[in-house]
N, C-alpha and C positions, 0 to 999 in steps of 0.2 A: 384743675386738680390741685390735691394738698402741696405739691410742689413746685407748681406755675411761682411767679414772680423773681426779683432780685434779691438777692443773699449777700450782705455784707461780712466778708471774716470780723468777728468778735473776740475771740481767745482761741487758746490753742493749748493742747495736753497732752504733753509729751512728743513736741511733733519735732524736736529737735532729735530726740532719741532714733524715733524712728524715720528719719532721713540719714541719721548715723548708718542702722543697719541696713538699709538701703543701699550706703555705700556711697553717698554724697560727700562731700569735701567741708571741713569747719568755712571758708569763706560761704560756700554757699546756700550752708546750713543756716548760717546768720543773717543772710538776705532770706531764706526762704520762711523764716520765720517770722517778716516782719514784710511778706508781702503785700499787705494789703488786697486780697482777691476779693474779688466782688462774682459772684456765680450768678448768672441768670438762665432758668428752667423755663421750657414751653413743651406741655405735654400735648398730644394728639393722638387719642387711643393708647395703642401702645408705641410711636413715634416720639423720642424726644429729641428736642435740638436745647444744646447748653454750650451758651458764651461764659469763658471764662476770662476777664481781663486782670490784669494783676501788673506791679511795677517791673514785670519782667517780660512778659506777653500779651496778647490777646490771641484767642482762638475760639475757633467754632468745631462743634462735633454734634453729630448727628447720629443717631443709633437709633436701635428696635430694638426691645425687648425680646432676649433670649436669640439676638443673630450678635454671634462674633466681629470684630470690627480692630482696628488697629487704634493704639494709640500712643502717643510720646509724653511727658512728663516734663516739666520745663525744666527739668538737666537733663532732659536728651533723652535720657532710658525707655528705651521702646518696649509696648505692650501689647498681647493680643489675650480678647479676652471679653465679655460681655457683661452686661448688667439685667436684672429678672426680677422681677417683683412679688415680692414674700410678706402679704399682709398688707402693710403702710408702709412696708421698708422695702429701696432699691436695695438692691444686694449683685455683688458684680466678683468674678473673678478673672485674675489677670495674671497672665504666665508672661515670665519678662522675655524678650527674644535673648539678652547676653548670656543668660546662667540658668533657664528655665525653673526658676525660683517661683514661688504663688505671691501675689499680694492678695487680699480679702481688703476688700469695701462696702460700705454701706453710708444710706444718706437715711433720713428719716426725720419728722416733725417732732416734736418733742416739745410740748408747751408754743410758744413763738419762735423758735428755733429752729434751723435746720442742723442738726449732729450728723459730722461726716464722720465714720471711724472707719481707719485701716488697719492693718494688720499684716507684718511679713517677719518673716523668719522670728515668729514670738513676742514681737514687739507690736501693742499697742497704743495708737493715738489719738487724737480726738479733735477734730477743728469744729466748734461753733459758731456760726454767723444768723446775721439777723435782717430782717427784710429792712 
């Protein structure tokens, strides 16, 4: 599938802001901007497993399109919430367990590109990597 292989972070747009209203801290704002993630996607129907490794974690998650699933954010903030396939683009929403707040996300191709944007409390961002 269009989103099988490894994803290098590339740049990032406005991703400091929106880890502001997130509620993350300035030290870890400034690490989380300059984490180096590298994403890797393996689809199966509608089964995906995605390794995220980064200078701060590695992890593995595994989901199904359109089943709910838990997840954590590497400053901790726990999420539950899914991801569903709308065209070319994953599309996922995520209700935090601290403050029941929405995040909105989405992955998609876009030229050579994979475009991650989120979205919570009005702030959007934008992280692009590249295989």
């Amino acid at each position: 599938m269009a989103f099988d292989g490894t994803w290098k972070i590339d740049r990032n747009e406005n991703y400091e802001k929106f880890m502001e209203a997130m509620g993350i801290g300035m030290m870890k704002r400034k690490l989380g901007a300059h984490d180096n993630l590298k994403i890797t996607i393996q689809q199966n129907g509608d089964k995906f497993n995605v390794k995220e490794a980064s200078n701060f974690r590695n992890i593995e998650i595994e989901f199904t399109l359109g089943v709910n699933f838990e997840y954590s954010l590497a400053d901790g903030t726990e999420l539950s919430g899914a991801w569903t396939l709308e065209g070319n683009k994953l599309v996922a929403t995520f209700t935090r367990k601290d403050n029941g707040k929405v995040l909105k996300a989405t992955r998609e191709i876009v030229g050579d590109e994979l475009v991650q944007t989120y979205i919570y409390e009005g702030v959007e961002s934008k992280r692009f990597f590249k295989r």
